[in-house]
N, C-alpha and C positions, 0 to 999 in steps of 0.2 A: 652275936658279933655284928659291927658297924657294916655297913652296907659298903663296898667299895665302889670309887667312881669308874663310869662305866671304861674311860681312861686305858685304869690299870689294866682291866680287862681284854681289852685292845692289845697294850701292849703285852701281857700273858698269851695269847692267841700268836702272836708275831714272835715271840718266843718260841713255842710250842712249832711254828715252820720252821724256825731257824733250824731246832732238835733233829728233824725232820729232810731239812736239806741237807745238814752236816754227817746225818745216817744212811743216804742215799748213797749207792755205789754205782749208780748209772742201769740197772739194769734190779736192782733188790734194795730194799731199807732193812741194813740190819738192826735188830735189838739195843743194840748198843756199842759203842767202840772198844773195841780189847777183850773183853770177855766172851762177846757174842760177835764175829764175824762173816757170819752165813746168813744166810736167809731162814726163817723161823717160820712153818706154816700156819699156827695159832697166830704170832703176830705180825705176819704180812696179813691175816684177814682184819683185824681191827686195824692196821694201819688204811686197810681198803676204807675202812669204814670211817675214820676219819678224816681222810683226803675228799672222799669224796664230794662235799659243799665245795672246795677249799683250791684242789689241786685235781681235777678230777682226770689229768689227763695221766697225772701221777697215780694215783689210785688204779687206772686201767694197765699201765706197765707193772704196777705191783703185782697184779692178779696174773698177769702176762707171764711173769716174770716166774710167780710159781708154778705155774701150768707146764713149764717147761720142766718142770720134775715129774710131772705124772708121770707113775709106772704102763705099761700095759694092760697090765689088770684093772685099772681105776685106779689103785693105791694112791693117795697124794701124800707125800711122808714130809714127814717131821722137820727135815732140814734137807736144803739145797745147799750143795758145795760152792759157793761164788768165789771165792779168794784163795791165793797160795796160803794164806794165814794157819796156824796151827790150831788146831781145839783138837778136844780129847773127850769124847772117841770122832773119829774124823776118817775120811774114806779109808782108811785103811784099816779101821775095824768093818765096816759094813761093808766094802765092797760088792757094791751096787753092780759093779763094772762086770762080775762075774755071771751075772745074772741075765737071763735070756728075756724077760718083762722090765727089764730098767732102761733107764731113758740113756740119752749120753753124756748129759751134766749129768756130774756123781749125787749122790744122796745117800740120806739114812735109809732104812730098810723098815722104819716104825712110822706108822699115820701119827695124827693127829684130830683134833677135834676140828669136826665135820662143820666149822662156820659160815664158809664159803657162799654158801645158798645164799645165807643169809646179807650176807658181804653185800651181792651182785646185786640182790634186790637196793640194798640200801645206796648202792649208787645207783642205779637205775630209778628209782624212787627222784634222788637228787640230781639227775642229770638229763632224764628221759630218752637215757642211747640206747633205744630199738636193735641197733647193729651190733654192738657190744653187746647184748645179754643173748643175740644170737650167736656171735662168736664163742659165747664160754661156756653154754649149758648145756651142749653134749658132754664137755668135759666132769663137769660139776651131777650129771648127771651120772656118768659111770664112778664119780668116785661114790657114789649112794649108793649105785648097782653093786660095788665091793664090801663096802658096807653089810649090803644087805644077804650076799653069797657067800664072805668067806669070814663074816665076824659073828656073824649070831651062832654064837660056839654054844648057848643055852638050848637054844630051838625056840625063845622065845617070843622072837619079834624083838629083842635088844642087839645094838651094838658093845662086843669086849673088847677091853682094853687088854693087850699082852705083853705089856710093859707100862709101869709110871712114869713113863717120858711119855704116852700117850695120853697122857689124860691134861695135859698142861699142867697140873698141879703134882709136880714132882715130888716134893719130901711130906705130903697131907699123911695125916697119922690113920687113915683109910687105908694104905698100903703097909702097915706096919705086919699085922697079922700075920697080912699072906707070906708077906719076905720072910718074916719068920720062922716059916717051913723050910724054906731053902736051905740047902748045906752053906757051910760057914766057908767064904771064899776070901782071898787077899789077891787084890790084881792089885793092889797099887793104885786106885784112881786116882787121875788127874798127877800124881805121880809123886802124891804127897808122902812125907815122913809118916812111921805111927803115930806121932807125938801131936800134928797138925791137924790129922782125921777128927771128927766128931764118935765121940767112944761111939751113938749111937747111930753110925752112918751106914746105910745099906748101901751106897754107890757102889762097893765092889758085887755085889750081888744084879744091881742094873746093869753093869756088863759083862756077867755071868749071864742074863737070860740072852742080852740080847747078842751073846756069841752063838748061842744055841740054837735062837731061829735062824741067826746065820749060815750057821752049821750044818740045818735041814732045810736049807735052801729055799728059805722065807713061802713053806708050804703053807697052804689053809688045813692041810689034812692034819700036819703036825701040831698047830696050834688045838686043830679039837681032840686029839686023840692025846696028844704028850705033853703039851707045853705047861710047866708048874704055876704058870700063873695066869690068870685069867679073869678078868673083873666086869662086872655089870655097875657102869658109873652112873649115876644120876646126871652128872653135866656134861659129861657126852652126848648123853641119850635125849638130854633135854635141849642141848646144842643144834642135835640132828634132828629132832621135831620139829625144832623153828627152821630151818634150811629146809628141811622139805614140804613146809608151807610154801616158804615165800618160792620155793621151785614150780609148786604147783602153781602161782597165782603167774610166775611168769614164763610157764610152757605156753599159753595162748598166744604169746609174744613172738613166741618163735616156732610156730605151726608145730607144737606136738601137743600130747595130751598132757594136762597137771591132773587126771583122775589119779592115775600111778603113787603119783606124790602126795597127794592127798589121802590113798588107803594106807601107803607107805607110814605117814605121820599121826596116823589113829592105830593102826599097830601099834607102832612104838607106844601109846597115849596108855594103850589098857595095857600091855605088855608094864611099864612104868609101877602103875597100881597092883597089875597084879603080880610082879615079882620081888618091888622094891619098898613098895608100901606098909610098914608098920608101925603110923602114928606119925610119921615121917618120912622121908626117903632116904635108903639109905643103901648104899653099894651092895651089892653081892658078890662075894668068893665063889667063883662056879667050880673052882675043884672040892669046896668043901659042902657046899650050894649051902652056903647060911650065908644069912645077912649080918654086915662088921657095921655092930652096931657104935659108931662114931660120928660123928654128928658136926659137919665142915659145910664151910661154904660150897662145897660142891653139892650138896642134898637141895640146892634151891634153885638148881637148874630146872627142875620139870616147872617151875613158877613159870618158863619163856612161850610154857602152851597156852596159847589165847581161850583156847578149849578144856582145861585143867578145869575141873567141878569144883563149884563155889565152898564146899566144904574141905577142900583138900588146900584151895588156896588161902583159907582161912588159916587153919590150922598151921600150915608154913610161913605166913606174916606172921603171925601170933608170937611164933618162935624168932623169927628174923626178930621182931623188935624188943625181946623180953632179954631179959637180964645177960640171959646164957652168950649174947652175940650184941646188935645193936645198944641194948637200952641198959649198959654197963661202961660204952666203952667212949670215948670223947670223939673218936670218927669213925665213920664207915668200912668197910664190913670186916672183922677180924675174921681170917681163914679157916680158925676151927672155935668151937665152944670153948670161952673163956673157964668155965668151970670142970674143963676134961683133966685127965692128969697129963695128956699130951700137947695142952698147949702150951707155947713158947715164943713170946712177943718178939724173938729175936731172929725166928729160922725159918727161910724160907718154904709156905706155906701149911705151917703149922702155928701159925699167929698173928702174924702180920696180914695188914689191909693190904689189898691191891686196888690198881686203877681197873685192872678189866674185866674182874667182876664185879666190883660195884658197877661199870657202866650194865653189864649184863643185866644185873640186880632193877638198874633203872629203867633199863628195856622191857623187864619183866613187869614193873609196876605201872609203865606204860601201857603195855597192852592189857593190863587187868582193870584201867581207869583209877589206878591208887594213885591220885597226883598229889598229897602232901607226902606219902615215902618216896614217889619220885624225886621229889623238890629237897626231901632230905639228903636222901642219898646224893643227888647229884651238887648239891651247895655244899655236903660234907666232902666231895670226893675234891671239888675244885678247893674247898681249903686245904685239903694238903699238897696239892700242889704248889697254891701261893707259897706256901709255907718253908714248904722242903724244895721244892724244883719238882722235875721229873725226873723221881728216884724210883727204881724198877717196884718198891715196895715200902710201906710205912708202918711207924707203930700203932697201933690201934689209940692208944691212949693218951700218947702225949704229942701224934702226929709228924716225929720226927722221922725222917728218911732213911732208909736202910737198900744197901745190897748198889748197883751200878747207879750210875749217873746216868742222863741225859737218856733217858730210856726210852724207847720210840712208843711205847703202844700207850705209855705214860702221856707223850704230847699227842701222841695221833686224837686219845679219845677226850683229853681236857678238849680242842676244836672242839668235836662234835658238841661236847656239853655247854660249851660258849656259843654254838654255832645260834642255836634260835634266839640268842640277844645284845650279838654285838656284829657287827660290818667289818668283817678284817680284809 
């Protein structure tokens, strides 16, 4: 493809803040307009991450902004209630309000992926605010402390996930197995006709579990003793390795120890190998304790350990660029293996590329010194944007846009991938 003048680039960057300030609600950037009204814990940390060169004053009320959800436990959940706006399930399924560890903005009752470490470093990194990564790391701290007390449902030195809304990648063919255990439920999600559902949609089943940790009164006991679902993710786990590096490298910052966080992120390291590892990384069902073996952009999350052994990162490039994912598909990174019987170019993430884990993808090739997949992934990621806008997801193949418009963590992370070559 012809090089574009550095111009257009500029102007795509100034784009991408427009997205960004027209997402902004004064106090949260949500996902996108209509769809997505709240505040998103996954994508308020990569919105952190792309503000930061850019907006960084914005960036620090982003992180602000979701800290005011922390539970008392540590818990940092999924969604922040900011708006009278409708979404479904919405405080009135989780009733947070009930709960004696919830904060007094409402929230979900389900975490999300443990980025945040990684977030604060990256501004901090681009800003050098000493004050700021003192103000947030007790916080970002106990959400690790939660992490590490009330999710390692294995014993193994992993983080589980107890519902696919935590894992960020909600419909990956990963979760197919286990829902499949579950009894056959119709709540009506989202409050569709049967006609309109996906024959093959579990969303009545997502809020079947999550009335149930409801129900037991968002215990950790419940989750290890009862809860039917319970998953050992590879991009969780590989999410929370990299947060609890960059945690460790910036306790000295703020007089406490990073030893902590550093044994913390070599747990996870062998725990990874030794529970997930067969040839590849691949989720574990701890109710069934097998590994589901399906093979998604999620299994390339342990790639974000700068410390991952040469022969594992091997073998997980190997795979990234071979037929089954990259070296098939005309852009970056399709969600799950093109030659599974579960993919599907059309349905959110069981096909299509996203922007935020390619940027992950990039991060990861970053810190292993792989700068031609670097320079792939991220020149592949910024063509679909040119292309399509910043649409929440695209097609792997033919790079056209799919799922919401003007989607925030879409422009947040085109910035950072423009950021080391163009002045905006």
């Amino acid at each position: 493809m012809e090089a574009r003048p550095a111009v257009d680039d500029a102007a795509l960057g100034r784009e991408a803040l427009s997205v960004l300030e027209a997402n902004w609600t004064g106090c949260a950037t949500v996902p996108a307009p209509g769809l997505y009204p709240h505040q998103w814990s996954w994508d308020s940390a990569f919105v952190v991450i792309g503000l930061a060169r850019h907006r960084p004053d914005r960036a620090r009320a982003e992180l602000l902004g979701l800290l005011q959800g922390q539970w008392a436990t540590g818990m940092l959940p999924h969604i922040v209630f900011r708006t009278p706006e409708a979404y479904f399930p919405g405080p009135s399924v989780w009733r947070s309000q009930d709960h004696e560890s919830a904060p007094p903005v409402l929230t979900s009752g389900l975490t999300a992926p443990p980025l945040h470490g990684l977030a604060l470093w990256w501004l901090y990194r681009h800003t050098g605010d000493v004050a700021f990564v003192r103000r947030v790391f007790p916080a970002i701290a106990a959400q690790h402390a939660y992490l590490a007390a009330a999710r390692d449902l294995g014993g193994g030195g992993l983080a589980a996930i107890v519902h696919p809304w935590e894992s960020g990648m909600d419909d990956s063919p990963s979760w197919d197995e286990p829902l499949a255990a579950l009894p056959e439920i119709r709540y009506g999600y989202r409050k569709l006709e049967p006609a309109e559902r996906h024959p093959d949609s579990d969303h009545d089943r997502y809020v079947w579990l999550a009335l149930r940790y409801r129900d037991a009164g968002y215990r950790a006991e419940y989750l290890r003793d009862e809860h039917p679902f319970a998953i050992e993710d590879p991009m969780f786990n590989g999410i929370w390795l990299a947060s609890c590096l960059a945690m460790a490298e910036l306790a000295p910052l703020t007089g406490a120890d990073g030893k902590p966080h550093a044994e913390q992120a070599e747990r996870i390291r062998h725990a990874l190998l030794e529970r997930l590892w067969d040839g590849f990384f691949y989720a574990r069902d701890l109710r069934t304790d097998r590994l589901i073996k399906v093979c998604t952009v999620g299994a390339f999350g342990p790639l974000l350990d700068p410390g991952l052994a040469s022969e594992h990162v091997s073998a997980a490039v190997d795979l990234l660029e071979s037929a089954r994912f990259m070296g098939a598909t005309g852009y970056p990174v399709p969600s799950c293996e093109i030659r599974a019987a579960t993919f599907d170019r059309t349905r959110y993430w069981r096909g299509p590329s996203w922007v935020n884990t390619n940027w992950l993808l990039r991060h990861a090739a970053t810190v292993h010194a792989l700068e031609p997949l670097g320079r792939q992934l991220a020149n592949g990621t910024l063509r679909l944007v040119r292309q399509a806008g910043f649409r929440e997801c695209f097609d792997p193949f033919d790079g056209s846009g799919r799922g919401c418009r003007d989607f925030s963590w879409s422009a947040a992370l085109t910035l950072d991938l423009l950021a080391d070559s163009v002045e905006l």
